[in-house]
C-alpha positions as CSV (number, residue, x, y, z in Angstrom):
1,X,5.3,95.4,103.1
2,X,7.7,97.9,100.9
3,X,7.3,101.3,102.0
4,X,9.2,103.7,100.2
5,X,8.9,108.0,101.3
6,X,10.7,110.3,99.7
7,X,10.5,114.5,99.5
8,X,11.4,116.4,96.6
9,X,14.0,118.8,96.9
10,X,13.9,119.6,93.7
11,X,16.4,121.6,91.1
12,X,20.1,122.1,93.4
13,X,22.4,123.3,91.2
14,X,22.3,121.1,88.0
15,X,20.3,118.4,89.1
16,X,17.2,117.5,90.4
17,X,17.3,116.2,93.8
18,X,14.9,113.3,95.7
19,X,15.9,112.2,99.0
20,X,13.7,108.4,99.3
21,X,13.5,106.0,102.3
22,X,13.1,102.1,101.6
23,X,13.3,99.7,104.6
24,X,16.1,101.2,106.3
25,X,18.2,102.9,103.9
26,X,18.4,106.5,103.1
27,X,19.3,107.9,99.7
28,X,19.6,110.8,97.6
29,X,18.7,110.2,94.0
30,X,20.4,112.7,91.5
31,X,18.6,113.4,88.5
32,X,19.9,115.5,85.3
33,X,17.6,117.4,83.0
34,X,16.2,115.1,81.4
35,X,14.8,113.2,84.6
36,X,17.0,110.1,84.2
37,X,19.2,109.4,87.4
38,X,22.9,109.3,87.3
39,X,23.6,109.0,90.8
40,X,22.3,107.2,93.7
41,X,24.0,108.6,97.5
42,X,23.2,106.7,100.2
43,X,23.1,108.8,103.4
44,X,25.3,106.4,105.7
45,X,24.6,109.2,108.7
46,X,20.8,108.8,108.3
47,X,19.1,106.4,111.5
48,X,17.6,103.1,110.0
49,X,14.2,104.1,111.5
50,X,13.3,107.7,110.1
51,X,10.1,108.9,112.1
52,X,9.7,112.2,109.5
53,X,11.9,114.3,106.9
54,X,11.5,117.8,105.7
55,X,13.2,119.6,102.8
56,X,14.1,123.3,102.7
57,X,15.9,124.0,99.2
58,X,17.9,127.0,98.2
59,X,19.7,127.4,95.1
60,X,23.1,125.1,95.8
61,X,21.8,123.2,98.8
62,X,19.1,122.0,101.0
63,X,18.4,121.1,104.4
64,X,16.9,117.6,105.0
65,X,15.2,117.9,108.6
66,X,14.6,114.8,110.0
67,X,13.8,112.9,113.5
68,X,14.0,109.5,114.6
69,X,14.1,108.4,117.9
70,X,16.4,106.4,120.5
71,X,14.9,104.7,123.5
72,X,13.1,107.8,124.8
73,X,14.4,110.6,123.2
74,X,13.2,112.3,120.0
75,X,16.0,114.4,117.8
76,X,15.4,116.5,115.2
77,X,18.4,116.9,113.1
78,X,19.2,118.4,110.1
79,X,21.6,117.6,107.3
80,X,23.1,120.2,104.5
81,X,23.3,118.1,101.0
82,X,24.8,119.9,98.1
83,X,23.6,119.6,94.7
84,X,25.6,116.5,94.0
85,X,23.5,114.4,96.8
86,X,26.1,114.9,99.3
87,X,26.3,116.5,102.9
88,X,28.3,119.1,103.6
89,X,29.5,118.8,106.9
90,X,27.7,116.4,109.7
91,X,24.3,116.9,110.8
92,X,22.9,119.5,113.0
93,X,20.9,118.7,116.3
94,X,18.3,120.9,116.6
95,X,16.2,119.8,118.9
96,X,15.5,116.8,121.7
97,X,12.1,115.6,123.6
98,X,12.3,112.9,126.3
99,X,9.1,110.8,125.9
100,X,7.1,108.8,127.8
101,X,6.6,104.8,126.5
102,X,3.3,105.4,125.3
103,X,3.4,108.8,123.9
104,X,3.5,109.6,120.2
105,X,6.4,109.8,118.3
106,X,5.1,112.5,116.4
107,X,6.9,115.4,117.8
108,X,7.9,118.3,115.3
109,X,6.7,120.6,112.8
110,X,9.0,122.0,110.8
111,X,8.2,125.6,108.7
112,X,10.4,128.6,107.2
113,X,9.5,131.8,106.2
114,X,8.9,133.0,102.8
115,X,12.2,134.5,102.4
116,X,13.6,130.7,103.8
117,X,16.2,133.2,106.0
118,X,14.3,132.0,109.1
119,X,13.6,128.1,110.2
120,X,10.8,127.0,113.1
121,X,11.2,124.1,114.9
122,X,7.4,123.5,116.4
123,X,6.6,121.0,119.2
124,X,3.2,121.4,120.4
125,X,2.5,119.1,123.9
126,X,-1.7,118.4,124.0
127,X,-1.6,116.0,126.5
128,X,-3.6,119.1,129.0
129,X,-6.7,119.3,126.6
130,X,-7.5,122.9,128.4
131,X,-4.0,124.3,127.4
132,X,-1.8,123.1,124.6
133,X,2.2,124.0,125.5
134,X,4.0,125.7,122.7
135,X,7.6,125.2,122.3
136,X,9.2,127.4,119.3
137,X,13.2,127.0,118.2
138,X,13.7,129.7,115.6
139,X,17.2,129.2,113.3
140,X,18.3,131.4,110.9
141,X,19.3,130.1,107.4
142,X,22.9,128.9,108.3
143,X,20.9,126.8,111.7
144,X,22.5,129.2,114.2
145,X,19.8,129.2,116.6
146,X,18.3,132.5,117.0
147,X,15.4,132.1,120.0
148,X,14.1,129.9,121.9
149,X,10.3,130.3,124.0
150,X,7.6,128.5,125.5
151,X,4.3,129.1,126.3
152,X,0.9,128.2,126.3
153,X,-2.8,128.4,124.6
154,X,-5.8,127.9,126.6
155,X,-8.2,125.6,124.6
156,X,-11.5,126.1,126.5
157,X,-13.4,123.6,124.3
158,X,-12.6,120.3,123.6
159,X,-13.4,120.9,120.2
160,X,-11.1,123.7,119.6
161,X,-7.9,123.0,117.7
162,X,-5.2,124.9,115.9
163,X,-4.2,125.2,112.2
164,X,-2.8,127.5,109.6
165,X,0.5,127.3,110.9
166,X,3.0,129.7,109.4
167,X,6.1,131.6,110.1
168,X,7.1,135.7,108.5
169,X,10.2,136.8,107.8
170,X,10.5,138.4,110.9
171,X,10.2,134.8,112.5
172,X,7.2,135.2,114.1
173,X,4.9,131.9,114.5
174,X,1.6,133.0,113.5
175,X,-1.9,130.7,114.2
176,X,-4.9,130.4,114.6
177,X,-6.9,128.6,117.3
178,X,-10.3,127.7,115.6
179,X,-13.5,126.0,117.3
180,X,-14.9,122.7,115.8
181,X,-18.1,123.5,117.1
């Protein structure tokens, strides 16, 4: 089964950016103005198993945020392409969870402000279903880490779950904890 994903990153300078996943190879394809492509990057940095990418763009570059894992540890990493498909620099870590065998893989969220001058890394742990263990890692635009907490929401019923997760230009994480019942 062919299974291609792929995020937008959209207008970077003079072209039109798409970063795509197929099988195990990563790629940046470069687009001009009138949407035909006249370059295709492969990211040779990228992990052949890609667990989930995100793209924050700014006018001559964009981050491409992505985790994988190895053996038991999740990273979250983040690469700085330029508007010609290619990184600037070598990737970031940002992030690492030691799981368990049987736990998800499905580790981060990833959300910036409106201004984009402030970057959340989210892991939320649920495996208590009375309180859910935050863990924040707040970057600013450059991926200098700024802060760094923990701590926890009490979810007295099982139905109760969180959403609307968001981030102001201040960098505070901002939530709500709604009930299903």
């Amino acid at each position: 089964m062919r299974s291609l994903n792929f995020e937008v990153a959209g207008k970077i300078d003079n072209n039109y950016l798409i970063y795509k996943n197929l099988r195990s190879t990563s790629y940046i394809s470069v687009l001009n103005n009138e949407m035909e492509e006249t370059d295709k990057i492969e990211l040779e940095f990228m992990p052949d198993k890609v667990l989930n990418t995100d793209v924050i763009s700014y006018r001559d570059y964009f981050y491409l945020i992505y985790q994988y894992q190895k053996r038991n540890i999740v990273y979250c990493m983040a690469a700085k392409i330029n508007g010609a498909g290619k990184i600037m620099g070598d990737p970031v870590q940002l992030d690492t969870t030691a799981i368990s065998f049987f736990a998800s893989n499905k580790i981060y969220s990833v959300l910036n402000s409106g201004d984009k001058q402030k970057i959340l890394i989210l892991k939320i742990n649920t495996r208590d279903e009375d309180v859910y263990h935050i863990t924040e890692n707040i970057f600013d635009a450059a991926l200098t880490k700024l802060s760094s907490s923990k701590f926890d929401v009490g979810m007295p019923e099982r139905s109760d779950f969180l959403s609307e997760f968001t981030i102001d230009n201040e960098g505070t994480l901002i939530f709500l904890r709604m009930s299903g019942s």
